[in-house]
Backbone bond lengths (Angstrom), bond angles and torsions (degrees), N, CA, C in turn:
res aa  C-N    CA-C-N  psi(-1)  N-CA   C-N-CA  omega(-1)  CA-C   N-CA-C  phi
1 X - - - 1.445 - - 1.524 109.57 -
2 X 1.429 94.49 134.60 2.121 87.54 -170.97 1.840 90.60 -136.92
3 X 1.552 107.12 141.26 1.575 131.26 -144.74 2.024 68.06 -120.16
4 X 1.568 81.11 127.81 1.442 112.65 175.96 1.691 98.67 -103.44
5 X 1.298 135.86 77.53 1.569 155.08 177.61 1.533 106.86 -56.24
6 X 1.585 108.65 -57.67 1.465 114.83 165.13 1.350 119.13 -47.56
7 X 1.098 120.77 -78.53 1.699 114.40 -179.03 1.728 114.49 -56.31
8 X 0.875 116.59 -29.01 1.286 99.65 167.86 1.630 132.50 -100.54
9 X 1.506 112.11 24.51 1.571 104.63 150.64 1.697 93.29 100.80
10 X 1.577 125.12 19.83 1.285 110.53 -151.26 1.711 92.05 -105.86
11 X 1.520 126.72 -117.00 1.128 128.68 -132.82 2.327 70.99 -116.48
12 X 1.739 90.40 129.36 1.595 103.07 175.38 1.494 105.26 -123.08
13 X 1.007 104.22 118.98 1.822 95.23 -178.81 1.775 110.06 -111.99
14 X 1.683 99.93 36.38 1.825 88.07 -176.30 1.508 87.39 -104.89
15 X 1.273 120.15 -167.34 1.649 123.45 -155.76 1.895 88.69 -133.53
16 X 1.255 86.08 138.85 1.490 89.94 178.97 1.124 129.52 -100.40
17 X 1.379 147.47 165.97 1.397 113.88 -161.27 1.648 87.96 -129.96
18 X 1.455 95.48 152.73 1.635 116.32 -159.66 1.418 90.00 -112.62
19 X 1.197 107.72 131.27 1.548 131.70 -171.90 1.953 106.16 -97.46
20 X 1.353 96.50 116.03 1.684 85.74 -175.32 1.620 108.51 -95.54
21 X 1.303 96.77 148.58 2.135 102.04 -171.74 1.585 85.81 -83.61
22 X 1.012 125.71 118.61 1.790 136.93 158.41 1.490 87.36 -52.22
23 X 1.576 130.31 -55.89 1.553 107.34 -158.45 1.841 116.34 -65.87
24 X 1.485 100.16 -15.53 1.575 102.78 -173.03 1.453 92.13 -77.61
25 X 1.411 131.30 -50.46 1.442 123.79 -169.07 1.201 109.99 -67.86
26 X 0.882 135.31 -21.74 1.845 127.18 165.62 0.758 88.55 -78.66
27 X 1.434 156.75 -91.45 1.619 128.01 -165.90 0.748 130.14 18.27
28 X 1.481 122.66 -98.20 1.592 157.57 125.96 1.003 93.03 11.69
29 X 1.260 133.92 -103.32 1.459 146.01 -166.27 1.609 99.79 -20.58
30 X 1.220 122.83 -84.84 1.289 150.12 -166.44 1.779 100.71 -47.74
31 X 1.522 112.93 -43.74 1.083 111.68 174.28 1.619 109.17 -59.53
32 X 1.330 120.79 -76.33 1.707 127.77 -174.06 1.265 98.09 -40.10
33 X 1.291 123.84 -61.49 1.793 112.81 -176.71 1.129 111.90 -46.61
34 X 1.515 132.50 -38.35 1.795 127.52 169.33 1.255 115.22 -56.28
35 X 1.789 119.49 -50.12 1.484 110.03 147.85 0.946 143.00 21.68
36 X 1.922 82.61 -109.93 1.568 92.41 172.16 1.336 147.73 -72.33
37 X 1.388 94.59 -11.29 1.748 115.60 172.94 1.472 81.42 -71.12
38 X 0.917 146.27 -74.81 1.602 126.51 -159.22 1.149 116.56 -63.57
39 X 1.025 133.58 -40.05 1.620 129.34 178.39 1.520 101.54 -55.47
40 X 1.834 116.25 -58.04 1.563 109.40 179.39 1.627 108.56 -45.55
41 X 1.411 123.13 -54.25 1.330 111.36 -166.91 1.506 130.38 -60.41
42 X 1.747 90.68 -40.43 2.021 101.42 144.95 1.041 117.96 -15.99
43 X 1.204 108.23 -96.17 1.493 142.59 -178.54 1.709 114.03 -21.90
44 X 1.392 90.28 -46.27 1.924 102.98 -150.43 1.979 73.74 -85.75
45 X 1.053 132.82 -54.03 1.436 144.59 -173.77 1.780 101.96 -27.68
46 X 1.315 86.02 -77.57 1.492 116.93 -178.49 1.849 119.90 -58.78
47 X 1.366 108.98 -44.32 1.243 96.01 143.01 1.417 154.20 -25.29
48 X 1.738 90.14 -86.37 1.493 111.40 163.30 1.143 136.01 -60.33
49 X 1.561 116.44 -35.68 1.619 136.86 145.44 1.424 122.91 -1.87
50 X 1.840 75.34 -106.77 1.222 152.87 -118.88 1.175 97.70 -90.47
51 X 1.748 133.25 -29.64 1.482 134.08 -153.05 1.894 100.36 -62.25
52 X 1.430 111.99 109.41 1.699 103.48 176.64 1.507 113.74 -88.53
53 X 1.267 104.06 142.99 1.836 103.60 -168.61 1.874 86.02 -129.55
54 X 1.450 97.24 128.00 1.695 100.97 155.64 1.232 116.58 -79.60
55 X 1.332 117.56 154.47 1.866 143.79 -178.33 1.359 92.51 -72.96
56 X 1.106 128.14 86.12 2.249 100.39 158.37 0.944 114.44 -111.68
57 X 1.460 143.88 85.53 1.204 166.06 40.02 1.359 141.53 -96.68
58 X 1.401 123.95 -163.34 1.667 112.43 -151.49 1.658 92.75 -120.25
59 X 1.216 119.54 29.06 1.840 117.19 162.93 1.136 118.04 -76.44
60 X 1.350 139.44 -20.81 1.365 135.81 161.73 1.798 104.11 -86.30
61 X 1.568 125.93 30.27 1.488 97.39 145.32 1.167 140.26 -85.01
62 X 1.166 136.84 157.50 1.933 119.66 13.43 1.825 107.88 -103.14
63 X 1.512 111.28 32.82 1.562 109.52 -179.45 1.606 98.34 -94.02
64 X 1.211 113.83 -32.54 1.729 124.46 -168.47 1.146 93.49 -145.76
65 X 1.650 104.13 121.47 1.854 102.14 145.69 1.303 116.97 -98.90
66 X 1.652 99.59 -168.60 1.642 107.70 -174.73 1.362 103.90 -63.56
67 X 1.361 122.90 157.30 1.481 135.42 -166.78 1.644 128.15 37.27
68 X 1.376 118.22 20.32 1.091 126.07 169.15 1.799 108.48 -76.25
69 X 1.602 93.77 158.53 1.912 92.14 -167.76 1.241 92.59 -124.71
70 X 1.602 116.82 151.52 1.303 95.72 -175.85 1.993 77.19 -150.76
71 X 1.406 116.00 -176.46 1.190 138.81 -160.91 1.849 102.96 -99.57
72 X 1.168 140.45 154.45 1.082 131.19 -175.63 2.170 95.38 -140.73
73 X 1.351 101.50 136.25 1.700 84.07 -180.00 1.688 89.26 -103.71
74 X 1.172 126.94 109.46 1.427 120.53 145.32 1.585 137.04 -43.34
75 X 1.083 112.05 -9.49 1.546 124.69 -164.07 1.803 112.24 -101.19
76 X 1.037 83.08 -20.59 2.232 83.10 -153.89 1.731 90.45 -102.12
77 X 1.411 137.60 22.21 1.670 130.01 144.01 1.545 98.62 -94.11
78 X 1.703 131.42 -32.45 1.258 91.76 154.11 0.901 164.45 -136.88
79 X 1.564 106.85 78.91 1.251 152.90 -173.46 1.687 112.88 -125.27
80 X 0.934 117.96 -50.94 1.516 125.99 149.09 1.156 133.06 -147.08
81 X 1.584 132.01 177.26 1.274 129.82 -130.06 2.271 104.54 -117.60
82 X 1.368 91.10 106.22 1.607 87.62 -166.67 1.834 103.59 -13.89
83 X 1.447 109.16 163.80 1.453 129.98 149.62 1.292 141.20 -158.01
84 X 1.124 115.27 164.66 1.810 119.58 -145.09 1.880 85.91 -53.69
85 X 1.820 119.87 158.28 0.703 132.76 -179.13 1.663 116.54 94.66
86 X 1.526 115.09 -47.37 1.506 128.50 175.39 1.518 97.18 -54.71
87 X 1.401 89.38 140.88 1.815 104.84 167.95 1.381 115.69 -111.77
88 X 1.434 131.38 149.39 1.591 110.98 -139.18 1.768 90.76 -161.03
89 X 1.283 115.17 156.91 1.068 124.42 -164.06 2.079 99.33 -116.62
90 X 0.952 124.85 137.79 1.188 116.95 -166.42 1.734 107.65 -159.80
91 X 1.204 96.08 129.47 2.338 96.72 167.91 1.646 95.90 -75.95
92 X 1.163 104.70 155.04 1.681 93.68 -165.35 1.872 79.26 -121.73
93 X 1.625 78.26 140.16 1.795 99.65 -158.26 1.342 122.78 26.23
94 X 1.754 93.46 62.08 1.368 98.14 162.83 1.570 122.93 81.52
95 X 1.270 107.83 -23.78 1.621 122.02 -169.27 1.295 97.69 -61.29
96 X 1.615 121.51 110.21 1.664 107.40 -177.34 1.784 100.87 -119.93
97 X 1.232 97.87 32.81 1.361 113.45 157.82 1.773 131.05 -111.90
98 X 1.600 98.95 -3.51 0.930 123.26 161.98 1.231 138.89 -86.76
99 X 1.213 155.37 158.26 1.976 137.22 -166.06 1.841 91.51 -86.65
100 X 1.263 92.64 177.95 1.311 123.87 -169.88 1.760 114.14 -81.98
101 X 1.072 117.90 106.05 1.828 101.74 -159.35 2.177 80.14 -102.33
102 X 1.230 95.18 168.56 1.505 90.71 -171.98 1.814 99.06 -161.74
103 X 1.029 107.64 116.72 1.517 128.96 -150.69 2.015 106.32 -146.87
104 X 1.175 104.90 160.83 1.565 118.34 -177.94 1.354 105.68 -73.28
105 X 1.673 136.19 127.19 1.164 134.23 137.67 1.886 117.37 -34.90
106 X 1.142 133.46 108.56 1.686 130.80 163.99 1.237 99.65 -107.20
107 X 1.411 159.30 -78.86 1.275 145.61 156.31 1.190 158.58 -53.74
108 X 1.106 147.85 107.81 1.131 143.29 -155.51 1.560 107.42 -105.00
109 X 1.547 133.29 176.65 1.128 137.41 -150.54 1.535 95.43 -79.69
110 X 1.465 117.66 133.87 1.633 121.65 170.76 1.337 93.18 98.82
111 X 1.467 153.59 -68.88 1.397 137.79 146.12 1.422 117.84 32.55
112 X 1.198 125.51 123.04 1.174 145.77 102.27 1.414 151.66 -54.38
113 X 1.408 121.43 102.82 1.667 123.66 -170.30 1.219 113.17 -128.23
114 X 1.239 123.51 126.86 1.365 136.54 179.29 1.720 122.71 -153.54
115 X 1.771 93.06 123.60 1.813 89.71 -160.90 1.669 106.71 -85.04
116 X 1.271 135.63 111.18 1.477 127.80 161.56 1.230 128.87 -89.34
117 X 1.362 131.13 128.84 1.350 121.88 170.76 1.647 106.88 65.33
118 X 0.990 130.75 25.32 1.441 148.58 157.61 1.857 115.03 90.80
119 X 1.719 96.01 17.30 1.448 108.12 176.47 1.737 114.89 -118.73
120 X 1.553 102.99 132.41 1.438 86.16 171.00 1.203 142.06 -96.90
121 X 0.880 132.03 164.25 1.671 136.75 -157.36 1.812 94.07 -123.78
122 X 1.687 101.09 121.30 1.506 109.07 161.06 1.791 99.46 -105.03
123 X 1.481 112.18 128.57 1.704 107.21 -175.81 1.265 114.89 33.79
124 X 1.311 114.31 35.93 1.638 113.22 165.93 1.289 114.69 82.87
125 X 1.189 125.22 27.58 1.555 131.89 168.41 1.438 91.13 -130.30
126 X 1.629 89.48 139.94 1.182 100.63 -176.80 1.744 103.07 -83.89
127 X 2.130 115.75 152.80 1.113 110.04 -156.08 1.897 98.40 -99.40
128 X 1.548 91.15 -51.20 1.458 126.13 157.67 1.767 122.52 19.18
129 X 0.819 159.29 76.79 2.127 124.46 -159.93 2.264 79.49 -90.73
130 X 1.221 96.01 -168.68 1.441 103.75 -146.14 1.774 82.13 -95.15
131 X 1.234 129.96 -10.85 1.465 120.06 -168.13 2.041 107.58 -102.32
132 X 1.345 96.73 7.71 1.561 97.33 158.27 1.216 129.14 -93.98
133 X 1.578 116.34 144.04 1.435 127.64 -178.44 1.460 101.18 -48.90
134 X 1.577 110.75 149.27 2.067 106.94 173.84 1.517 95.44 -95.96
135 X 1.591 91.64 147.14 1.234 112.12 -165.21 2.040 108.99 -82.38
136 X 1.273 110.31 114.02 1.173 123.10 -159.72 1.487 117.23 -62.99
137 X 1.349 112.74 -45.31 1.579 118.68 163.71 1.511 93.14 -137.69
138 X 1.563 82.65 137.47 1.863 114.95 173.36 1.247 121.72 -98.89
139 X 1.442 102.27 5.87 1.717 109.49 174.24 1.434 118.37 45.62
140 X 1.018 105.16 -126.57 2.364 137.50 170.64 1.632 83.00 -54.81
141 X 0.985 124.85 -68.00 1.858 122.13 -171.68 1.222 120.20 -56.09
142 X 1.230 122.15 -8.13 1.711 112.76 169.55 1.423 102.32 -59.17
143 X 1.168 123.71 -61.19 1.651 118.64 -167.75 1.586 84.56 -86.89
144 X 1.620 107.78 157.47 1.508 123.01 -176.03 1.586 101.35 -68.88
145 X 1.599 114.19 129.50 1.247 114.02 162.43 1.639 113.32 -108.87
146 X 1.359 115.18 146.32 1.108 123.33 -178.18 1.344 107.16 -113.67
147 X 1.449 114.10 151.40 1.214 128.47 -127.92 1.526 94.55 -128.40
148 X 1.991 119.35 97.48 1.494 128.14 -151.47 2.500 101.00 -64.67
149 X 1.102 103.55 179.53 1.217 115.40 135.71 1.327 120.96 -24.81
150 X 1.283 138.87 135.14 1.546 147.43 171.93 1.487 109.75 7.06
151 X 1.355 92.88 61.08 1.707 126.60 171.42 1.509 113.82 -116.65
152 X 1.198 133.28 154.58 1.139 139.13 125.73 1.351 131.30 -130.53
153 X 1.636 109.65 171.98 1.504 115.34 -179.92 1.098 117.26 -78.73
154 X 1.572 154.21 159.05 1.237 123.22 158.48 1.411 103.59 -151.01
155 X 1.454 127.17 157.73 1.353 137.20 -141.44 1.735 110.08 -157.43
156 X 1.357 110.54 114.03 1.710 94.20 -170.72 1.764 91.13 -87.74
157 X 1.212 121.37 153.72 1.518 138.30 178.75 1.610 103.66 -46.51
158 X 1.242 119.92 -48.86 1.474 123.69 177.33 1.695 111.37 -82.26
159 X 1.368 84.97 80.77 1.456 89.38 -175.09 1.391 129.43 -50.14
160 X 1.214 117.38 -46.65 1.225 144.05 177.95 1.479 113.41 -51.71
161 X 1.699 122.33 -44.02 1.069 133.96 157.22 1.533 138.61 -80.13
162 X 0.488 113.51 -4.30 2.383 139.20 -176.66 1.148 104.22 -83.31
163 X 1.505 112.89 129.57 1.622 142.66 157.14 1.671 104.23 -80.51
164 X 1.220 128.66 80.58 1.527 118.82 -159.30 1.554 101.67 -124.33
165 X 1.289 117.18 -162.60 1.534 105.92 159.07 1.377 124.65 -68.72
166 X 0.788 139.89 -1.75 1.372 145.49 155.11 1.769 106.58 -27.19
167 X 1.495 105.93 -52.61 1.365 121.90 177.61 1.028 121.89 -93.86
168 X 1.894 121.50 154.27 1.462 126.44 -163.58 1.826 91.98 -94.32
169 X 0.787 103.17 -16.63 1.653 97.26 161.30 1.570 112.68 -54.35
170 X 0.892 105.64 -56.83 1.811 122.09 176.92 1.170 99.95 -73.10
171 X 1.471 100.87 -112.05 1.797 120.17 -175.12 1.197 93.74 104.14
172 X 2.193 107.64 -141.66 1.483 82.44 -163.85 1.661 84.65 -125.37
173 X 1.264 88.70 159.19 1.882 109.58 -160.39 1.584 100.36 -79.84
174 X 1.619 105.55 126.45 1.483 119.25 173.90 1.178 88.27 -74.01
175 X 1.693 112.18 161.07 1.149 151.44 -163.15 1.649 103.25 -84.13
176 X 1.271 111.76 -59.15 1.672 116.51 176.66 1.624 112.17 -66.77
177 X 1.442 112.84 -5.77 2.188 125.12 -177.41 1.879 84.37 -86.98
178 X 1.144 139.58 -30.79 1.045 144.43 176.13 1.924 125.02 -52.03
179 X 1.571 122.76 97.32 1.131 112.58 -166.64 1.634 107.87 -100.48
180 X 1.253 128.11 -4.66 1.831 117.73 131.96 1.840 72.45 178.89
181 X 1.813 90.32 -139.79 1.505 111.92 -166.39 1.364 100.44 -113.34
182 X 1.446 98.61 143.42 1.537 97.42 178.08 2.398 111.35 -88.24
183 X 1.357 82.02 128.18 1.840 91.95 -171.61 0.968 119.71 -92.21
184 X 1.453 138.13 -40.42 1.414 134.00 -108.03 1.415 92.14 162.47
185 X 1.964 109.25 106.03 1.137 130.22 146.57 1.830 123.28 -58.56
186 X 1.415 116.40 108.82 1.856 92.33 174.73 1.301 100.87 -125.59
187 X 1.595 123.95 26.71 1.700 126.11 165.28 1.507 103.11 -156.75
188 X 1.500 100.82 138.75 1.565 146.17 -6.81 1.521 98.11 -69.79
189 X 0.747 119.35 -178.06 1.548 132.61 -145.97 1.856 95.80 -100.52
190 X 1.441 107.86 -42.66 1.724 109.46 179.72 1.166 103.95 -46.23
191 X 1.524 126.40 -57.35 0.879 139.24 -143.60 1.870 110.30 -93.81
192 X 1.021 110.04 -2.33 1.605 122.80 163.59 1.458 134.03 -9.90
193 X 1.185 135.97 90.23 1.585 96.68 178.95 1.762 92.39 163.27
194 X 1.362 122.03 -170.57 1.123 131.04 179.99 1.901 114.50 -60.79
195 X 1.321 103.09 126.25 1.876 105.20 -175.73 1.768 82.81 -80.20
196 X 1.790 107.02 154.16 1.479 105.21 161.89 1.341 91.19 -159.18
């Protein structure tokens, strides 16, 4: 007696072949490519952004105190060229083993700065308004310093308290020691919002 398995629906051992929908695989496709375009734009965002630097010390008061965090844009020196007023995050001479000190642009390249009588002078105008503390020692700025090629001056707001160019520790900050502009307070939380 011999069992006909085939005709009756029983045991098939050939392999069947699976039909793929082209419209589901573009899908897919189309989906991951949205992906990764978003993750890159993330990324490139958050990068250039996004870089967060802590405050550790109190020379930028009352714009930044100690341990405040704030946002750094890496992107926009190159695109354009820091200027006086910008507050800026910088390895000071270069030391990029050192933290991030972050202080006021006052000079820009070709500049002249020199502090008298506890006020400073950009090219001989005074910068000063009349409701700031006088600046107690002028260090490097007693005699006029001039302000090299893709250099700047830089000055933390608390004058009185700041390791700035004033000092040969410092001096004045190359342009490439520069790790962007500081933007964007995001600690403590009250205090939130655009750095200026």
């Amino acid at each position: 007696m011999r069992l006909n398995l085939r005709s009756r629906g029983g045991l098939n051992f050939s392999r069947r072949r699976h039909r793929i929908d082209r419209k589901t695989v573009k899908k897919i496709i189309s989906w991951l490519v949205e992906i990764v375009i978003v993750l890159a734009v993330a990324y490139a965002l958050v990068y250039s952004l996004g870089m967060r630097v802590t405050v550790a010390e109190s020379s930028m008061v009352p714009t930044l105190e100690n341990g405040d965090r704030v946002l750094v844009n890496r992107v926009i020196y190159h695109v354009q060229s820091p200027k006086a007023g910008d507050i800026v995050a910088f390895y000071p001479n270069g030391n990029e083993k050192s933290r991030y000190y972050i202080k006021r642009i006052i000079g820009e390249p070709g500049d002249t700065i020199q502090i008298q009588d506890g006020v400073v002078y950009v090219n001989g105008d005074a910068l000063e308004s009349a409701n700031r503390e006088s600046i107690e020692n002028a260090g490097l700025a007693e005699e006029p310093v001039t302000v090299g090629e893709d250099e700047y001056f830089v000055l933390g707001d608390n004058r009185n308290n700041s390791e700035d160019s004033r000092y040969a520790s410092i001096g004045n900050v190359k342009k490439e020691d520069i790790a962007g502009k500081v933007w964007f307070q995001t600690y403590p939380r009250n205090s939130m919002g655009r750095v200026e």
